[in-house]
N, C-alpha and C positions, 0 to 999 in steps of 0.2 A: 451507377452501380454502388450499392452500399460496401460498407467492408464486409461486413460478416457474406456479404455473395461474393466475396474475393474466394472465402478460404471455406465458405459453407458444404462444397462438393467434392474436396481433397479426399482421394480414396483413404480408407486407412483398415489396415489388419493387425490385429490383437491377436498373441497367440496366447498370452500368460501375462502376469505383472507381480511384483515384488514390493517387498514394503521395506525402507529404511529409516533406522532412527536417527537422531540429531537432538545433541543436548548441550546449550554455554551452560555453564553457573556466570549468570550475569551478574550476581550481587549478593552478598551472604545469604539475602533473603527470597531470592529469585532465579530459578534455573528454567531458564525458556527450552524447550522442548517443541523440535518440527518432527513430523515426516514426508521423508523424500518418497516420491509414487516410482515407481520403474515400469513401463508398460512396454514390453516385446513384442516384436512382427518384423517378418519378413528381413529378418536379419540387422532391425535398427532399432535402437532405443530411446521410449520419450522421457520427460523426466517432470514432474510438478513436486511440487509440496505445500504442503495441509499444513496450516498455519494455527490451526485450532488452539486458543491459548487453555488447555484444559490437559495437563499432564496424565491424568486418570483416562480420558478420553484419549488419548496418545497411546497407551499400555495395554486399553481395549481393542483398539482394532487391530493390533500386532499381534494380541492375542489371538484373534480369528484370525490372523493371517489373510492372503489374496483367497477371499472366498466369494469375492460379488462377480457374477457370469458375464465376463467382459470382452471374452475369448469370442471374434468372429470378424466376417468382411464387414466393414462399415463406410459411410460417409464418417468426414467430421462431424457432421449436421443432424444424422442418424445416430452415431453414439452419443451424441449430447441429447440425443430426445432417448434414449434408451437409458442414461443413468436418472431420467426423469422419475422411472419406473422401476429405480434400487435404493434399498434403504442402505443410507451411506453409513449411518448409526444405527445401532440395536434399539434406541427407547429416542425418543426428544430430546436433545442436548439442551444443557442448563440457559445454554443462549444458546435464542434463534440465527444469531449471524453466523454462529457453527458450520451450520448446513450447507452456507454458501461459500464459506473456508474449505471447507472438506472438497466441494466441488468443484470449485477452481484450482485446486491439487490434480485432481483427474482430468479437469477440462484442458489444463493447460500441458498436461503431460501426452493427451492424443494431441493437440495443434503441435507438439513439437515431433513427435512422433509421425503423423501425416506431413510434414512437410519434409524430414526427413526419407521417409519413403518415397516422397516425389523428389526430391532431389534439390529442393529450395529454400530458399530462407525466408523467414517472415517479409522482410524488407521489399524481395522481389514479390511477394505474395500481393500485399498489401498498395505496391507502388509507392514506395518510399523510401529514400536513402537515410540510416543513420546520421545524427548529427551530436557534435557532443553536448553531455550535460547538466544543465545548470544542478548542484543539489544544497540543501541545508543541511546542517546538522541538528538531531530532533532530540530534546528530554526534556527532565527538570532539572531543575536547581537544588536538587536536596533538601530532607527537614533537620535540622532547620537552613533554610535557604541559603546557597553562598556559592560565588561565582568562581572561586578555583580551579573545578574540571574546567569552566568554560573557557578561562585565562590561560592555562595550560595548552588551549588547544591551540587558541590565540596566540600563542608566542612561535608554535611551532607553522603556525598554517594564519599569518597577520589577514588575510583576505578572507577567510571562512564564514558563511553566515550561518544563522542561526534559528529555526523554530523551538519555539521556549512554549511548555505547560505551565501556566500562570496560576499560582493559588494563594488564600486569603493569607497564607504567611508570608507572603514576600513585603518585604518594609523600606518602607519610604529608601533606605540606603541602599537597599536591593535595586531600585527604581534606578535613583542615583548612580548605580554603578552600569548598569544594562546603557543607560541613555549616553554614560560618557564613553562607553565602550562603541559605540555605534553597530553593534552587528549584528541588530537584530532584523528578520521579513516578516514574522509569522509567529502570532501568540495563540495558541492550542487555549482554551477556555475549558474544553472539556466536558460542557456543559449537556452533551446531548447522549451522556454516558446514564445507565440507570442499572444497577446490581453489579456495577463493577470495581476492580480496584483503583481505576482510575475515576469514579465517581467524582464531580467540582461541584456541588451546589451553586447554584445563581447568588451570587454576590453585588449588589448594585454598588458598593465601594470600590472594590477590587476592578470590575470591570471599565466604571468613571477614569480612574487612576492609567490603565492600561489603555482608554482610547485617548485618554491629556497626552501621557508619556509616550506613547507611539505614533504620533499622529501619520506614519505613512506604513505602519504594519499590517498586515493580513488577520482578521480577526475570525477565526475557526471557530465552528461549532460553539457560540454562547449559547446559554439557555433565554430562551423566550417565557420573562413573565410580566404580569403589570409595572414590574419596576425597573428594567432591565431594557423591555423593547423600547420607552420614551429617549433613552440613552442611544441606543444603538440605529435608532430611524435617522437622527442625520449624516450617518458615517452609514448606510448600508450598500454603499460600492464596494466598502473594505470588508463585509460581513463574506464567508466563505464557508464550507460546509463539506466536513469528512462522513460522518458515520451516519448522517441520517440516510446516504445516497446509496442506495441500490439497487436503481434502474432509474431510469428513464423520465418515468412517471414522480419520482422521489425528484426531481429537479424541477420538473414544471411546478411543482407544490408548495414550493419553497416561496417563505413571508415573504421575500422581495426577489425581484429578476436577480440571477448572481452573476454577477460579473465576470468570478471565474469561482469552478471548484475542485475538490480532490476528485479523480476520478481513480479509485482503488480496488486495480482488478480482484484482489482477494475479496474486498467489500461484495462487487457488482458479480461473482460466480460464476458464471458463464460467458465465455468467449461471446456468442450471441447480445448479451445486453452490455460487458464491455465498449464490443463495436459499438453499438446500437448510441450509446452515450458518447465517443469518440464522434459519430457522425453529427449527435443532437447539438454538441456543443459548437463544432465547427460551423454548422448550418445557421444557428443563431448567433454566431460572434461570442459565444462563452469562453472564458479561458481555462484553462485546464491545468491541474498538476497532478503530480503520482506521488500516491505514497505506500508505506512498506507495514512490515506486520511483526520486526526482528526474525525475519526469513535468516537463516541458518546454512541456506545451501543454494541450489537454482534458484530456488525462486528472488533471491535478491538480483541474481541476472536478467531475470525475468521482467521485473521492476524498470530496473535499467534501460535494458532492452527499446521496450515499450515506452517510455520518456525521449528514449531518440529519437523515436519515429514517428511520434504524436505533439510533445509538450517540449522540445528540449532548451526551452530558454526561460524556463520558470520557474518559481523558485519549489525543487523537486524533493520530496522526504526521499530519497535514494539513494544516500550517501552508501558509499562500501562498508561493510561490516564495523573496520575499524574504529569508527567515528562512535560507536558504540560502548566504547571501552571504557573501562575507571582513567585509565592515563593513555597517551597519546603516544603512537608509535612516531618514529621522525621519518617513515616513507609511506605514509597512506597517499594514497593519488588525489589529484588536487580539482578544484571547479573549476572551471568544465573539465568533464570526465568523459574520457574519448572511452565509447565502446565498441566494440571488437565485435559483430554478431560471427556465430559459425557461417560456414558455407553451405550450410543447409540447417533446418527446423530453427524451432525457438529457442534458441540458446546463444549463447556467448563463447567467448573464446575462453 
């Protein structure tokens, strides 16, 4: 039995849903902006959030308020084929991966909401026991680059690892400090961004330097060009891939078989191709990790969650909030990260 026929026929009743806002100022120049989904039935509440990194986009749909006709008896399996048939935006969002952020706010608020009603946890849903989780710590370095934050964190948390966003200004002493610091798994390239602010241009120096300097890291999303792929062909066990993935068919496609890759429910939309890749990977011996979106509320539980019970020994973008900070509290919870699921639906304690 696949997963998605674990949880595909969990009854579930909508009577109404609500919309919550969530806002850090994460950096003078950046205030991340979620919303939290609230969907009500039958006297239990599910809960997702819309990850959509588009503040203006956030401000619109709060403006229309819960106006998409969500209210009815369903399947899990039939309300996810029913939001097929709503426009979760008024017009095309500026990025297409919008669509599948917005949808996995609602997909994931009926799974917890259905299991809730039935009285279960994902865990017993799925046949699988929580275990705790491996996670990193995810950014950059700063422009201009400099390892402080990351030493800070170090001093408080000596064992912490680390995925680092790699770009053409990090300098030879940058290199030098990363290599004697030893804590790094996983260098972010960036490279398979296009109209965003996290945009890396293909760098065939930058990227040489980062496979010399790491030789046992996780090399994320490079960009593929004439100069870049002769580099990265004898290191492609260590090639790994976030954003290009979501579904299924985005993995079989991929330049070289992957060894392991992100598997990021907000990416993949629906509950449905989540599973569907959770089964793809296991069947072929892929290895998997989870990563997050700067989720603000459930959904970083969520994140969580689902690394327990799928990936929990690998190196997981899932760290708790905190680890997100400009400075470092001295009781953020440590790797492995014991999670707590409720005793019923998708969610945490």
């Amino acid at each position: 039995m696949s997963l998605y026929d674990r949880v595909r026929e969990l009854p579930l009743v909508v009577e109404e849903y609500e919309l919550e806002p969530l806002a850090l100022a994460a950096r003078p120049d950046f205030t991340r902006q979620t919303t939290v989904v609230h969907l009500h039935g039958a006297g239990e509440e599910g809960l997702g959030e819309d990850v959509t990194y588009d503040g203006a986009e956030h401000d619109a749909q709060r403006e229309r308020g819960p106006s998409l006709p969500l209210a009815g008896e369903w399947t899990l399996d039939s309300f996810s084929r029913h939001l097929d048939t709503l426009p979760l935006f008024e017009r095309e969002p500026e990025m297409h991966a919008f669509l599948d952020y917005r949808r996995w706010a609602f997909e994931s608020a009926a799974l917890d909401l259905a299991l809730r009603q039935a009285g279960r946890s994902l865990g017993e849903a799925v046949g699988r026991t929580p275990q705790p989780v491996t996670f990193v710590a995810s950014g950059g370095l700063d422009d201009p680059p400099s390892t402080t934050r990351l030493r800070a964190f170090l001093e408080l948390y000596p064992t912490l690892r680390f995925k680092l966003d790699a770009r053409p200004t990090w300098t030879e002493a940058i290199f030098d400090e990363l290599v004697e610091l030893g804590c790094v798994d996983s260098i972010d390239l960036k490279g398979q961004y296009s109209g965003t602010v996290v945009d890396n241009p293909a760098d065939p120096a930058l990227y040489r330097t980062v496979i010399d300097r790491f030789p046992d890291a996780w090399l994320e999303d490079p960009a593929l060009t004439p100069e870049t792929e002769p580099l990265l062909e004898p290191h492609a066990a260590r090639v790994t891939w976030d954003a290009p993935i979501h579904a299924v068919s985005d993995i079989e496609a991929l330049r070289w078989p992957p060894k392991t890759v992100n598997v990021k429910p907000s990416r993949l939309g629906s509950i449905e191709r989540l599973f569907a890749a959770y089964d793809h990977c296991e069947e072929r011996g892929i290895g998997a990790y989870g990563g997050g979106q700067w989720e603000l509320g459930v959904g970083r539980g969520h994140i969580q969650l689902l690394a327990s019970l799928f990936h929990p020994a690998t190196p997981n973008d899932v760290a708790p909030g905190g680890y997100n900070a400009a400075e470092p509290a001295s009781d953020l919870p440590t790797s492995p990260l014991t999670v707590s699921p409720r005793a019923s639906g998708f969610a945490t304690l």
